[in-house]
N, CA, C and O atoms as a CHARMM CRD file, in Angstrom:
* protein
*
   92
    1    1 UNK  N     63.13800 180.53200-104.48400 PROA 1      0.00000
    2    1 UNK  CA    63.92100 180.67500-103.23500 PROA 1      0.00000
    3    1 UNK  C     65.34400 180.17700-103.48100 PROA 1      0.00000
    4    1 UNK  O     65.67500 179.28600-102.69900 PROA 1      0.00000
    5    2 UNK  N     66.10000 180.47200-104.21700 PROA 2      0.00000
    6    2 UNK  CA    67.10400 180.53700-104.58100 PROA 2      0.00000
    7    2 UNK  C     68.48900 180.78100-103.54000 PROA 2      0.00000
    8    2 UNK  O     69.29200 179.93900-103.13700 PROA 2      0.00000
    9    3 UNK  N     68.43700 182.13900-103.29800 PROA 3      0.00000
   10    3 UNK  CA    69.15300 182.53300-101.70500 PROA 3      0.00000
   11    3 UNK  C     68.74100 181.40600-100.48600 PROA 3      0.00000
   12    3 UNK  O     69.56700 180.85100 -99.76100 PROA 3      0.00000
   13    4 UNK  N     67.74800 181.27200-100.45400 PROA 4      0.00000
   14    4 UNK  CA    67.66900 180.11600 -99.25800 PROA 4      0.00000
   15    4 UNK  C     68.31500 179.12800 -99.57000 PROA 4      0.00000
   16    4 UNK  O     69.45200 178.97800 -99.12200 PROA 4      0.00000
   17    5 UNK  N     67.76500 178.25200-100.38400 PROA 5      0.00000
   18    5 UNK  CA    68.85000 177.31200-101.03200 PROA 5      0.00000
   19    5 UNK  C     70.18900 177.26400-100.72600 PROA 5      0.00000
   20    5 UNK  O     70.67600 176.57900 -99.82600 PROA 5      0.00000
   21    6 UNK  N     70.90900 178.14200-101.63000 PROA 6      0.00000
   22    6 UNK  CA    72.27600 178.46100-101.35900 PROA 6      0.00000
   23    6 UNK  C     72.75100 178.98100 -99.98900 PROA 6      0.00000
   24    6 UNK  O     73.90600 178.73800 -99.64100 PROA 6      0.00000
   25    7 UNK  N     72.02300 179.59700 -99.29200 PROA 7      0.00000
   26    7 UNK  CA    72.31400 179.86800 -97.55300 PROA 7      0.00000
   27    7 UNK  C     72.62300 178.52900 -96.85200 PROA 7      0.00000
   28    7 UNK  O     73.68100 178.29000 -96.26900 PROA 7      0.00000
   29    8 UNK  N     71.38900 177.53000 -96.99500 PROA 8      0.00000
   30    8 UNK  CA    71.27500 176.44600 -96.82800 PROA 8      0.00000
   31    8 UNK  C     72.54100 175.28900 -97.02800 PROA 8      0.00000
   32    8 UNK  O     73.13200 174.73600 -96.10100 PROA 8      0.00000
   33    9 UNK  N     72.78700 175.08200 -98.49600 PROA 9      0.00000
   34    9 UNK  CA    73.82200 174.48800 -98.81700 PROA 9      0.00000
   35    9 UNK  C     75.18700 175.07900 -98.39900 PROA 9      0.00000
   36    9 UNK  O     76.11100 174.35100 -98.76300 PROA 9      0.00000
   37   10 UNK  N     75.65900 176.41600 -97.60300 PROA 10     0.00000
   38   10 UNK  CA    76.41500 177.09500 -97.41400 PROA 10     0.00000
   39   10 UNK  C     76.70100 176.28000 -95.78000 PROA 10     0.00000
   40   10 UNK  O     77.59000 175.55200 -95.33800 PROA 10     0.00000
   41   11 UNK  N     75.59400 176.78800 -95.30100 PROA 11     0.00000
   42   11 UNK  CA    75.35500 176.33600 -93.85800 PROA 11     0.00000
   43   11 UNK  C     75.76300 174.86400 -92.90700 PROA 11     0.00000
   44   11 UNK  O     76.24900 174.72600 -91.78500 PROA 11     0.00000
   45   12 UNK  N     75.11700 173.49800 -94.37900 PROA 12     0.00000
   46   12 UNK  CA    75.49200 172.38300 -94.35800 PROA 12     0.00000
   47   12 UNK  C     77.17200 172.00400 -94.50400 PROA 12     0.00000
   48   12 UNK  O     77.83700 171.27700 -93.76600 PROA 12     0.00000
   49   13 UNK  N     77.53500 172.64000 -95.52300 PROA 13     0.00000
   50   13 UNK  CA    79.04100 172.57400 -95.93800 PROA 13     0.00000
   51   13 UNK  C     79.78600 173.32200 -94.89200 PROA 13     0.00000
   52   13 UNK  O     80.92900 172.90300 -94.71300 PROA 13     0.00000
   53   14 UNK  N     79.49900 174.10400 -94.32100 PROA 14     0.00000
   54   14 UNK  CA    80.31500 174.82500 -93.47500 PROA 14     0.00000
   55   14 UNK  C     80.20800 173.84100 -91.62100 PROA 14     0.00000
   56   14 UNK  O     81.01200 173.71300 -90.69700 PROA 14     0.00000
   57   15 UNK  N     79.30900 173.53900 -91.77300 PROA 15     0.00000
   58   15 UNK  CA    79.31600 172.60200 -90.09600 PROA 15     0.00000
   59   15 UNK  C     79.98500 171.46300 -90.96300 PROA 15     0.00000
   60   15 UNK  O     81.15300 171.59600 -90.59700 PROA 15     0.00000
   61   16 UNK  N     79.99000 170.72300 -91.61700 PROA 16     0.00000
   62   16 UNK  CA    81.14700 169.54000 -92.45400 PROA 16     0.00000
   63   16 UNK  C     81.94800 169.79900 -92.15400 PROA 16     0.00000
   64   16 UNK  O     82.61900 169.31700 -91.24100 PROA 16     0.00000
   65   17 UNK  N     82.29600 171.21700 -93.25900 PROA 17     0.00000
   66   17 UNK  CA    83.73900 171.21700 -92.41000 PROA 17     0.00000
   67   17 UNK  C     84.23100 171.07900 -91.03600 PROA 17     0.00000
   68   17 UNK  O     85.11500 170.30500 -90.66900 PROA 17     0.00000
   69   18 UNK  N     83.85700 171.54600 -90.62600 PROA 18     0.00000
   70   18 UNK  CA    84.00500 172.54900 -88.53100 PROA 18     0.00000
   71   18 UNK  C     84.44100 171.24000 -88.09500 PROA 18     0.00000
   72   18 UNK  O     85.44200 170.98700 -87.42600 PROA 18     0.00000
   73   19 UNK  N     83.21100 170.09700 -88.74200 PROA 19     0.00000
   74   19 UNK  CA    83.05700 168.75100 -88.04400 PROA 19     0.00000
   75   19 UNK  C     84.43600 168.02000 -88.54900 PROA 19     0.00000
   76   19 UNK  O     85.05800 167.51400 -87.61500 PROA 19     0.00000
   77   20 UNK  N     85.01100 167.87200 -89.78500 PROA 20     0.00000
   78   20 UNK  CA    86.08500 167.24200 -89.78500 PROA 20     0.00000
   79   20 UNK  C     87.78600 167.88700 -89.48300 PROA 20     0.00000
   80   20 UNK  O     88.93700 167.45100 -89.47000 PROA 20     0.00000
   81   21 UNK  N     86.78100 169.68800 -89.18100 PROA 21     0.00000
   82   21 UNK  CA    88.30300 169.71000 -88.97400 PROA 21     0.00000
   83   21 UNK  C     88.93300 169.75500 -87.19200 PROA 21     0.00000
   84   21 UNK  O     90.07500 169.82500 -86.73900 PROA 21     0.00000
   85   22 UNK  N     87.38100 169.66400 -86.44200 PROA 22     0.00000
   86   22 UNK  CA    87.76200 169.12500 -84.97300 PROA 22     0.00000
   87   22 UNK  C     88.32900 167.70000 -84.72700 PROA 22     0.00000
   88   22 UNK  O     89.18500 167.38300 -83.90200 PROA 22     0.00000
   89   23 UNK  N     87.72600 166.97000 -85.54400 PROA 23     0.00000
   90   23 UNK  CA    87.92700 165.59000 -85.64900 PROA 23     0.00000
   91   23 UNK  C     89.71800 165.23300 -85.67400 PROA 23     0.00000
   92   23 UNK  O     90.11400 164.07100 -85.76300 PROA 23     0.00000
């Protein structure tokens, strides 16, 4: 499950961002 994975780690990194760049 490779694609999940990486969807996953995509998903996490991308609300990070969102989150520090409302901040």
């Amino acid at each position: 499950h490779f694609w999940v994975a990486m969807s996953m780690v995509f998903f996490v990194v991308a609300t990070i961002f969102m989150l520090l760049k409302l901040s």
